[in-house]
KEKE-3310 file (N, C-alpha, C; in steps of 0.2 Angstrom, whole numbers, plus 5000, padded with zeros to 4 digits):
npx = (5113:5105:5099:5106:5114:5128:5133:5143:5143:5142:5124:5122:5116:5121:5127:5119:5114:5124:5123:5111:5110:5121:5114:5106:5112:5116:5107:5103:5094:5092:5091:5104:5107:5097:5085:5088:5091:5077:5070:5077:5077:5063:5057:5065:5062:5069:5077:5085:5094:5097:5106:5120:5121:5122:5126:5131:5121:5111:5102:5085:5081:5068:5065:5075:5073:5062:5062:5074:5064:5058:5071:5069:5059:5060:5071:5065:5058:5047:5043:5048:5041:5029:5031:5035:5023:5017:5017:5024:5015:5015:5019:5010:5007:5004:4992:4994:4986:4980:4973:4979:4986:5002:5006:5014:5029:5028:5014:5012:5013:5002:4994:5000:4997:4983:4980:4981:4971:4962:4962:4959:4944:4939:4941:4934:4920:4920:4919:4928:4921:4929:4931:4938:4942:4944:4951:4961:4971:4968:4976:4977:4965:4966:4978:4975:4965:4973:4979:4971:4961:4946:4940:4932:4928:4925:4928:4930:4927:4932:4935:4932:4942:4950:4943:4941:4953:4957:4948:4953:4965:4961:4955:4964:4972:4964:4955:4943:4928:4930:4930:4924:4922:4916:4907:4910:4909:4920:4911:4898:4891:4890:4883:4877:4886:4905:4918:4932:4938:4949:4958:4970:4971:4970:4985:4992:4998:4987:4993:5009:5010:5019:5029:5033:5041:5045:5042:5031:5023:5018:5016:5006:4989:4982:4971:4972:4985:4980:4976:4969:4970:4975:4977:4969:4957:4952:4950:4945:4931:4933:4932:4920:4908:4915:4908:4897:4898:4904:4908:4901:4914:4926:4938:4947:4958:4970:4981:4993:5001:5019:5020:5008:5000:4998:4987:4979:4975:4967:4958:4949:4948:4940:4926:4923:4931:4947:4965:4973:4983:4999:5010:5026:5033:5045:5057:5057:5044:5029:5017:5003:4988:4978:4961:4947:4931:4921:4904:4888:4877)
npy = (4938:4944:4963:4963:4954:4949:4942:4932:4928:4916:4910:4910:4908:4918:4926:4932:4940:4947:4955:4961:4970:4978:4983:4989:5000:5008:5013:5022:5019:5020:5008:4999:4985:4979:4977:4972:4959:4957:4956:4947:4933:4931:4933:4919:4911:4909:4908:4920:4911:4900:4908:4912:4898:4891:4896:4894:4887:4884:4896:4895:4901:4907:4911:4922:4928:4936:4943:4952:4960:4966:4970:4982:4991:4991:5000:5011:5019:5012:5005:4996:4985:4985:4981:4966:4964:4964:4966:4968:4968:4972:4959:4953:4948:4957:4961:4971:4983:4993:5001:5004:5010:5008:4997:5004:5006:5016:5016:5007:5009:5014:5005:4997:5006:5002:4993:4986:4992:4985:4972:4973:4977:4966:4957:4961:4963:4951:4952:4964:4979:4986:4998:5004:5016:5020:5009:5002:4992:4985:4982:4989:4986:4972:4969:4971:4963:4950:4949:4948:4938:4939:4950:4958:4965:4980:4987:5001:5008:5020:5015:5002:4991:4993:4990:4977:4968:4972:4962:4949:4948:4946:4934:4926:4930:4922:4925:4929:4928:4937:4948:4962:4970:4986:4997:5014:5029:5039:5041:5037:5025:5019:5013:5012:5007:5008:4999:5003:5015:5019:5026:5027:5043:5051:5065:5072:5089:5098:5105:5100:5088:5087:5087:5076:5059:5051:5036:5040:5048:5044:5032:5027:5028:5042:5048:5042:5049:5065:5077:5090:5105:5110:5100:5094:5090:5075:5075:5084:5080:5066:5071:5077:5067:5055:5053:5049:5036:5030:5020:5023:5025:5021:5023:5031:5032:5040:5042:5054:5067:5073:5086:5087:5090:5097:5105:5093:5089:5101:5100:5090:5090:5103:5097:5090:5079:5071:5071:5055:5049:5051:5046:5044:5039:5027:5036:5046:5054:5063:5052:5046:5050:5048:5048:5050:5050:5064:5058:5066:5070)
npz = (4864:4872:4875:4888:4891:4885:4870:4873:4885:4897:4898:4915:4930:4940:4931:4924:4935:4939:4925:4926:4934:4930:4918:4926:4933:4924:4920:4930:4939:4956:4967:4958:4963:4970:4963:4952:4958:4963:4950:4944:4950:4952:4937:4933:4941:4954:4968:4982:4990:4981:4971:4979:4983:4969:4956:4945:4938:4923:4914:4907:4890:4889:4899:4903:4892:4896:4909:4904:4897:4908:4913:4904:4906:4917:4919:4910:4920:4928:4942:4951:4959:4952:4942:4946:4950:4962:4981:4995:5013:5027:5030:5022:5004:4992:4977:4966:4954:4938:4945:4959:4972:4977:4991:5006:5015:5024:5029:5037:5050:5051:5053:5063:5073:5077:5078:5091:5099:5088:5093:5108:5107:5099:5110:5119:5115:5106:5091:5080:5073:5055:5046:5032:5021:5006:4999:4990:4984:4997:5006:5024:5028:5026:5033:5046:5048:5045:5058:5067:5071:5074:5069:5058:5042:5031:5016:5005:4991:4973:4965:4954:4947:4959:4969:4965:4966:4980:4981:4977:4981:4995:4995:4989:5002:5010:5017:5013:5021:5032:5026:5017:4998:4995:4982:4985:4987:4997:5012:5005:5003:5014:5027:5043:5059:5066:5074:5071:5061:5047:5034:5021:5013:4998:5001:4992:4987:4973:4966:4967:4964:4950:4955:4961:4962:4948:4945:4955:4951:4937:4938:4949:4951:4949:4955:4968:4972:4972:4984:4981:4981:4993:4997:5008:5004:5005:5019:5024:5021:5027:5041:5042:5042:5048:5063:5061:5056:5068:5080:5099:5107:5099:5086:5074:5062:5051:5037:5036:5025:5028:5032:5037:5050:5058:5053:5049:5059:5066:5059:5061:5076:5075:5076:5083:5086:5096:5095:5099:5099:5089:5078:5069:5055:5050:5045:5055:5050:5051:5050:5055:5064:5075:5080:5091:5095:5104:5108:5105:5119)
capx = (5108:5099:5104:5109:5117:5132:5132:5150:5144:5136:5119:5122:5112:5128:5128:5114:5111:5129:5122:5106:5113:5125:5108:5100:5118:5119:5101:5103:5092:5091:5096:5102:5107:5091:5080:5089:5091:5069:5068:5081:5075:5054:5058:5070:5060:5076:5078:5091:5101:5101:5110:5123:5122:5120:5127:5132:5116:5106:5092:5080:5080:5061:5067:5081:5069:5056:5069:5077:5060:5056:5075:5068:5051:5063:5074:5060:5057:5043:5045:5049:5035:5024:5032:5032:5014:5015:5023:5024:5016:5014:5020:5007:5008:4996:4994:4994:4982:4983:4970:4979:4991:5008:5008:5021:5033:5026:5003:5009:5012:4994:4993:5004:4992:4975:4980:4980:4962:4957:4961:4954:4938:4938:4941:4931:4915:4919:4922:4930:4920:4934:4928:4942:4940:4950:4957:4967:4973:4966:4981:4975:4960:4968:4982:4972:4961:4977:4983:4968:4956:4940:4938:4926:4931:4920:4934:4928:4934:4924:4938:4932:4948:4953:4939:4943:4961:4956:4943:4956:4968:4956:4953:4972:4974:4961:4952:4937:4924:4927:4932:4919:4922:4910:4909:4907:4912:4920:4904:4890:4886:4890:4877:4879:4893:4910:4922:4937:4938:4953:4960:4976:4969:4975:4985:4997:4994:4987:5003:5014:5009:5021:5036:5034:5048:5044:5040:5026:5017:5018:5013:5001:4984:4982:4964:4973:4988:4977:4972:4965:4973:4980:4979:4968:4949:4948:4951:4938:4925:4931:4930:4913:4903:4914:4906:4889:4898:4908:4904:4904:4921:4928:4943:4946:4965:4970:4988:4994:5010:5023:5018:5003:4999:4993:4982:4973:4974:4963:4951:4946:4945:4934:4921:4924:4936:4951:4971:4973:4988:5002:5015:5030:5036:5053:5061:5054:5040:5022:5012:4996:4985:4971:4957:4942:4924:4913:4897:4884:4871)
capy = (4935:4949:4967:4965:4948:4947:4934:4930:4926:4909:4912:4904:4913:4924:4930:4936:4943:4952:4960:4965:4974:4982:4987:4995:5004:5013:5016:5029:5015:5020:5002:4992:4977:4976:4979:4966:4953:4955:4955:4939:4930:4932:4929:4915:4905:4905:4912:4921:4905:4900:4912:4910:4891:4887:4903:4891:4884:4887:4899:4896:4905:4909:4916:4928:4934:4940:4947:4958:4963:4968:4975:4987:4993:4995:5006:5017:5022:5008:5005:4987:4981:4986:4975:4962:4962:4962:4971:4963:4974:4970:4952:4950:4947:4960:4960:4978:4985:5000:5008:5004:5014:5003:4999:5005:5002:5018:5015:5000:5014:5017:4996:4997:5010:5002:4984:4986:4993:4982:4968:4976:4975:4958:4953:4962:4961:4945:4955:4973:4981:4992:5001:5006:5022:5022:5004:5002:4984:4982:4982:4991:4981:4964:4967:4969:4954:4946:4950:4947:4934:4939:4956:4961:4974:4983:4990:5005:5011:5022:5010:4996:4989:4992:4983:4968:4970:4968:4956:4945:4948:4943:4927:4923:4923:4916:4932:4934:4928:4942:4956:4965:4976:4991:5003:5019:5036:5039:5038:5039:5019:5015:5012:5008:5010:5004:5001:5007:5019:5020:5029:5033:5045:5057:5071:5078:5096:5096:5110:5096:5084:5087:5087:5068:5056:5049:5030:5039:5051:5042:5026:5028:5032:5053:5052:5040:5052:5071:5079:5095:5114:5113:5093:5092:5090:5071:5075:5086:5075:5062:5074:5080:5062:5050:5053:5047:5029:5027:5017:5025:5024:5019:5027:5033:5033:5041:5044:5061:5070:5074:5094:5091:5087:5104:5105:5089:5090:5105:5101:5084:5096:5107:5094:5085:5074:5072:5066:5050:5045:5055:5041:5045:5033:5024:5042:5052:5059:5061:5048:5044:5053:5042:5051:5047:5056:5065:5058:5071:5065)
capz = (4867:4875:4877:4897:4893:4877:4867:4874:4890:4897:4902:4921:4935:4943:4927:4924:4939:4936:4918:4925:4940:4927:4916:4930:4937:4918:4916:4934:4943:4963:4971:4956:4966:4975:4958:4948:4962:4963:4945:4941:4954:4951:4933:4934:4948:4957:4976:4985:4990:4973:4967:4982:4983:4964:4954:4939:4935:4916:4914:4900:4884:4889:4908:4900:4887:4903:4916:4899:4894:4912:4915:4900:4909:4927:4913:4908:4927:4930:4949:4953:4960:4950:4935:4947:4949:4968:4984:5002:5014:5035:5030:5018:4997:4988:4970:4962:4947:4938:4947:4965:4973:4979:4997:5005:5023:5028:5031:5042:5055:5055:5055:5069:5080:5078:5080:5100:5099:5086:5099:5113:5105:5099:5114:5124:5110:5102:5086:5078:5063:5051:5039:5027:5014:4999:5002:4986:4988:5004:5014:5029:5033:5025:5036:5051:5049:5044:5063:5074:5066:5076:5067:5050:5037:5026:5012:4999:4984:4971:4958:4952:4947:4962:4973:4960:4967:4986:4982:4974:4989:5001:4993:4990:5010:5015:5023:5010:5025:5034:5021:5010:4997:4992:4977:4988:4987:5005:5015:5001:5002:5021:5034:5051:5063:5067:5079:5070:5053:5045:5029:5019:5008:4995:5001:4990:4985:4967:4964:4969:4961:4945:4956:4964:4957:4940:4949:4958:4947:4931:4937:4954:4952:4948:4959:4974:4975:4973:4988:4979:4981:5001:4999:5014:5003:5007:5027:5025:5021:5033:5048:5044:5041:5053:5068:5062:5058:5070:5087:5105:5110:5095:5084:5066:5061:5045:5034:5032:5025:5033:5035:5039:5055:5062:5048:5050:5068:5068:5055:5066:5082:5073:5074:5091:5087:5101:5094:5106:5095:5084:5075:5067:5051:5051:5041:5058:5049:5053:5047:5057:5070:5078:5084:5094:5095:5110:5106:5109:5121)
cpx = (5102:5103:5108:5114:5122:5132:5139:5149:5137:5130:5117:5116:5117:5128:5125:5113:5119:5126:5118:5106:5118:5119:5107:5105:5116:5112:5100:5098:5093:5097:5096:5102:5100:5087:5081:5089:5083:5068:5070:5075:5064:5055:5060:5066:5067:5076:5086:5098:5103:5106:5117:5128:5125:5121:5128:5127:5111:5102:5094:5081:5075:5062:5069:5078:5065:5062:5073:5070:5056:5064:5069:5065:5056:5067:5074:5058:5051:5045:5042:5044:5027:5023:5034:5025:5011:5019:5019:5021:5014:5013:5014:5010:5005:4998:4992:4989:4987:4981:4973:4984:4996:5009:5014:5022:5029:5018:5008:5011:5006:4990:4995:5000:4987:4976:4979:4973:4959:4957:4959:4947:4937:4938:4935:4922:4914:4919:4926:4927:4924:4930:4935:4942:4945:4953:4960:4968:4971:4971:4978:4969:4962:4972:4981:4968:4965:4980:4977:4959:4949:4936:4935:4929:4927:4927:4929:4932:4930:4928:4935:4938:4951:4951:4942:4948:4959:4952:4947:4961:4967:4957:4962:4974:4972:4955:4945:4930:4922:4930:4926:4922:4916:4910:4906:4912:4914:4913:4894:4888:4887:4883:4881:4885:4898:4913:4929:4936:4946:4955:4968:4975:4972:4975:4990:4991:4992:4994:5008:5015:5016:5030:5037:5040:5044:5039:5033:5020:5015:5013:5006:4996:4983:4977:4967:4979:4984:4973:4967:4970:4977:4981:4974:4960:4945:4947:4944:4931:4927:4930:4925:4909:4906:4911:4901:4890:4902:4905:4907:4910:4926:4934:4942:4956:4965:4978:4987:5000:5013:5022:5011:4997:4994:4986:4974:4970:4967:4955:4946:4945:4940:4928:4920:4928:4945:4956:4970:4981:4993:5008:5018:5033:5042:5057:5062:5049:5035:5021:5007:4995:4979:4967:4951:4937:4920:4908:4894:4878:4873)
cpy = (4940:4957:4970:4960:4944:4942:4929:4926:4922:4911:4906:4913:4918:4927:4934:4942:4948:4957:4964:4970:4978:4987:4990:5002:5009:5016:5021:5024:5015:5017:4998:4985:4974:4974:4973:4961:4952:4952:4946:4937:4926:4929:4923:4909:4904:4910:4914:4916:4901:4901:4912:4903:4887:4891:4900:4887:4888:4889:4899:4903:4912:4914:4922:4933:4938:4943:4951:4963:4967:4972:4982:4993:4997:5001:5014:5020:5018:5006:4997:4982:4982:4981:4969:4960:4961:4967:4967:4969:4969:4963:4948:4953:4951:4960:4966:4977:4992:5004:5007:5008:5008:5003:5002:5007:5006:5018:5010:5004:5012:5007:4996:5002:5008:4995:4983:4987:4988:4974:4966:4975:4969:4957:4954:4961:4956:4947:4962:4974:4985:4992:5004:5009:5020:5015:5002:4995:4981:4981:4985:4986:4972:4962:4966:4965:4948:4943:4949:4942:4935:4948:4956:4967:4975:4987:4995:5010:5013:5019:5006:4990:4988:4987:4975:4966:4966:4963:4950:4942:4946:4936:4925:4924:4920:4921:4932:4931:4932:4950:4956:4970:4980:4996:5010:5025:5040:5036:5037:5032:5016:5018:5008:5009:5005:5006:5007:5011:5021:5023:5030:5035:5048:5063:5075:5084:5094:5099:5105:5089:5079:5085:5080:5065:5053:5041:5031:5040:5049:5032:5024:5030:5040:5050:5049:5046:5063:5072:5089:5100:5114:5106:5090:5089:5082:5071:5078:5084:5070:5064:5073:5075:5055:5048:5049:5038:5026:5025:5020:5023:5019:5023:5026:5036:5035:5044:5050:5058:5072:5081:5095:5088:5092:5106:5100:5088:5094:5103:5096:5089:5100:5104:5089:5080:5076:5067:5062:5048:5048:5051:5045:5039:5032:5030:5046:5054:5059:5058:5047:5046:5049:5046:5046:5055:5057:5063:5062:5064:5061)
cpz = (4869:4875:4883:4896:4885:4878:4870:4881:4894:4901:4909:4926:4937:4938:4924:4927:4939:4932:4921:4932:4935:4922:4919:4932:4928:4917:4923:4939:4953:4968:4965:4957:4968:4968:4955:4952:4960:4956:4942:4945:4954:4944:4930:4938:4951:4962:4977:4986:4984:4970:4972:4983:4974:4956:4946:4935:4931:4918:4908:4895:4887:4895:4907:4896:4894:4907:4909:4897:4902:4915:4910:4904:4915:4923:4912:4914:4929:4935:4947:4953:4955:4940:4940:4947:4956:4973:4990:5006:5022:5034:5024:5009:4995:4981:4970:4955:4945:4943:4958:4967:4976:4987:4998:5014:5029:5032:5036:5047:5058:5056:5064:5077:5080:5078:5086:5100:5096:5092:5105:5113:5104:5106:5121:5121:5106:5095:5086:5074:5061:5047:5036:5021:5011:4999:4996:4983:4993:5010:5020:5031:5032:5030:5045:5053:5048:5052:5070:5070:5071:5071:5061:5047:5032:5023:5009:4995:4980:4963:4958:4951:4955:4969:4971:4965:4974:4987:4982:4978:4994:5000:4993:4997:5013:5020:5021:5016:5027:5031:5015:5008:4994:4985:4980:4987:4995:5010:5012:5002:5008:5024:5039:5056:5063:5072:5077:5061:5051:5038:5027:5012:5005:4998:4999:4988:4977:4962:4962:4967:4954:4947:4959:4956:4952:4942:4954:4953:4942:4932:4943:4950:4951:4955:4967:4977:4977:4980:4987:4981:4986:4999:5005:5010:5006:5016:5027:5028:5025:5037:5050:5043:5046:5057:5068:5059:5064:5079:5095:5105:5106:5092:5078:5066:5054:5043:5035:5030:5029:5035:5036:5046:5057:5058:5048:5056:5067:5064:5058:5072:5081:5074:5079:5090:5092:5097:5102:5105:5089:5082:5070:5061:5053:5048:5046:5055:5052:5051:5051:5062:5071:5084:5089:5096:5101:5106:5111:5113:5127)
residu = (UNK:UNK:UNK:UNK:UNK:UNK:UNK:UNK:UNK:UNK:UNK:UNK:UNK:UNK:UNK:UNK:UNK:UNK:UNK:UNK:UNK:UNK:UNK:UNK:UNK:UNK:UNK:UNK:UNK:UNK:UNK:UNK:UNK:UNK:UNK:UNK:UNK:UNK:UNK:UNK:UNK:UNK:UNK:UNK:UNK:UNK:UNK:UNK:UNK:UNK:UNK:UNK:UNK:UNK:UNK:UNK:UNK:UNK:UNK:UNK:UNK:UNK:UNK:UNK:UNK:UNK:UNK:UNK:UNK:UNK:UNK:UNK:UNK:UNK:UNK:UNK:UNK:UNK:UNK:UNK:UNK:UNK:UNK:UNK:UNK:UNK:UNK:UNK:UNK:UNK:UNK:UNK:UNK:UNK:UNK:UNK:UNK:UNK:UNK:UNK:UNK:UNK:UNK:UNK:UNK:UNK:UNK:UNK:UNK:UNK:UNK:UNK:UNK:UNK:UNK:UNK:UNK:UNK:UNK:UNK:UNK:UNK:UNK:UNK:UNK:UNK:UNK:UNK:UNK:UNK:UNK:UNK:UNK:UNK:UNK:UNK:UNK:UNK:UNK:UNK:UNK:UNK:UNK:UNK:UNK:UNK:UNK:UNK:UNK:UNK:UNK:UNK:UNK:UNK:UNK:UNK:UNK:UNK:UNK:UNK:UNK:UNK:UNK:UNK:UNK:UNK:UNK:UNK:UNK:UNK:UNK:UNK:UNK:UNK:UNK:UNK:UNK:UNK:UNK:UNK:UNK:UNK:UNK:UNK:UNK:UNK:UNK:UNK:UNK:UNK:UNK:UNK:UNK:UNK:UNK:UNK:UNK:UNK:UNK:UNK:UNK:UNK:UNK:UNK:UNK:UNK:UNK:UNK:UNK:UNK:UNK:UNK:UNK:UNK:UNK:UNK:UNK:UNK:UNK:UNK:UNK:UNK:UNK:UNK:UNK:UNK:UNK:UNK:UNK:UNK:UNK:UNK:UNK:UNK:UNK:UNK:UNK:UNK:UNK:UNK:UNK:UNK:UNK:UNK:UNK:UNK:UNK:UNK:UNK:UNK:UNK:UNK:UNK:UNK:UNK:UNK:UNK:UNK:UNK:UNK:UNK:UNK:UNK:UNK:UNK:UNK:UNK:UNK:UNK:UNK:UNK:UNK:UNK:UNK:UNK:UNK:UNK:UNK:UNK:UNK:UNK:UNK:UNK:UNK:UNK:UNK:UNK:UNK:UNK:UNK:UNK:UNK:UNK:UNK:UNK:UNK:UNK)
# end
């Protein structure tokens, strides 16, 4: 019938989802329970209870063929979600492109540190403006308009494909009112200030590049994951041109790596910015520092 699913054996949902959890186990696959569970399941139209409650029930020819032709892809080291077509991220559904990077568990840190502000401000201005560099999908600003419905987001991205992506996003929850995206080169196409600035830009080293697992390097973005030679070039440029958007008594959150906290630290102090805020992912690592600016004057 398929090469996950012999001819000998009835094509019922259990069974499936047996083979293609035995695909993934022989192809060196990670998690294969989880992998094939997403996979059956998405291409099946059949949910978890399903497959508990209903384990004997037919799938389609048409189904078996898709969920084998997408075991292959997870095979070849194409990360999961990215042969879905989608990834969950702060409760929300985003759809992926080529040119966007794959949310992922770790940015909703930097969700999780600027949501209390952004709320503050609404509440206390009757809006938040975000401005969002590099937005990818737009997770970060989708996820906090998703989380305080008085707030604004200007997103930028110098992808096209990738704007499409957030724009598309936006409109699937329901957000595009207050979500614009821009075609901007960090801050080459913003005017005007903001309450909040956030980023999770590229910062691997470009050395280091070659040693990321296969699922990143191979299918992310090259320009979303390079940070240049130390990895810090796009810090740089946000250090040195936030301050002139961002609004009194405002703040600017941004991802790092996990080793470089000192580094970005400083580069932001150089320039009058003060950590207010130093976040740890769910592994312990570093993941987000949240400044804030003297303004001169």
């Amino acid at each position: 019938m398929t090469l996950f699913l012999p001819e000998n054996i009835p094509a019922t949902l259990g069974a499936i989802h047996r083979a293609a959890r035995a695909r993934l186990d022989a192809a060196g696959v990670e998690d294969p329970a989880l992998d094939a569970r997403l996979l059956v399941e998405h291409f099946s139209g059949t949910t978890r209870t399903d497959s508990i409650t209903d384990p004997g029930r037919t799938i389609e020819a048409s189904s078996i063929a898709a969920i084998a032709a997408a075991l292959e892809r997870r095979s070849a080291g194409e990360p999961v979600h990215r042969i879905l077509g989608f990834r969950e991220f702060y409760g929300l559904r985003l759809a992926l492109s080529p040119q966007t990077l794959e949310p992922r568990p770790d940015t909703e840190t930097l969700v999780d540190a600027l949501l209390p502000f952004v709320r503050d401000v609404a509440t206390r201005e009757g809006t938040c403006r975000i401005l969002d560099l590099g937005t990818g999908t737009g997770a970060i600003a989708l996820a906090l308009l998703s989380a305080e419905q008085r707030a604004h987001a200007t997103a930028t991205d110098i992808s096209d494909d990738a704007l499409a992506t957030a724009k598309s996003n936006a409109r699937s929850l329901g957000l595009s009112d207050r979500f614009s995206a821009i075609r901007s080169d960090w801050f080459g196409g913003i005017a005007g200030r903001y309450h909040v600035i956030a980023s999770n830009p590229p910062y691997i080293r470009s050395d280091e590049i070659g040693m990321l697992q296969k699922e990143v390097r191979a299918f992310d973005p090259l320009r979303a994951l390079d940070g240049g030679p130390d990895g810090l070039d796009a810090y740089r440029v946000i250090a040195t041109q936030s301050a002139d958007h961002l609004e009194p008594g405002g703040v600017l959150a941004v991802e790092i790596g996990s080793q470089q906290k000192v580094d970005v630290t400083q580069l932001f102090e150089q320039v009058g910015f003060t950590v207010i805020q130093a976040l740890a992912d769910l592994a312990g690592n570093d993941r987000t520092l949240v400044f804030t600016h003297q303004q001169k004057g």
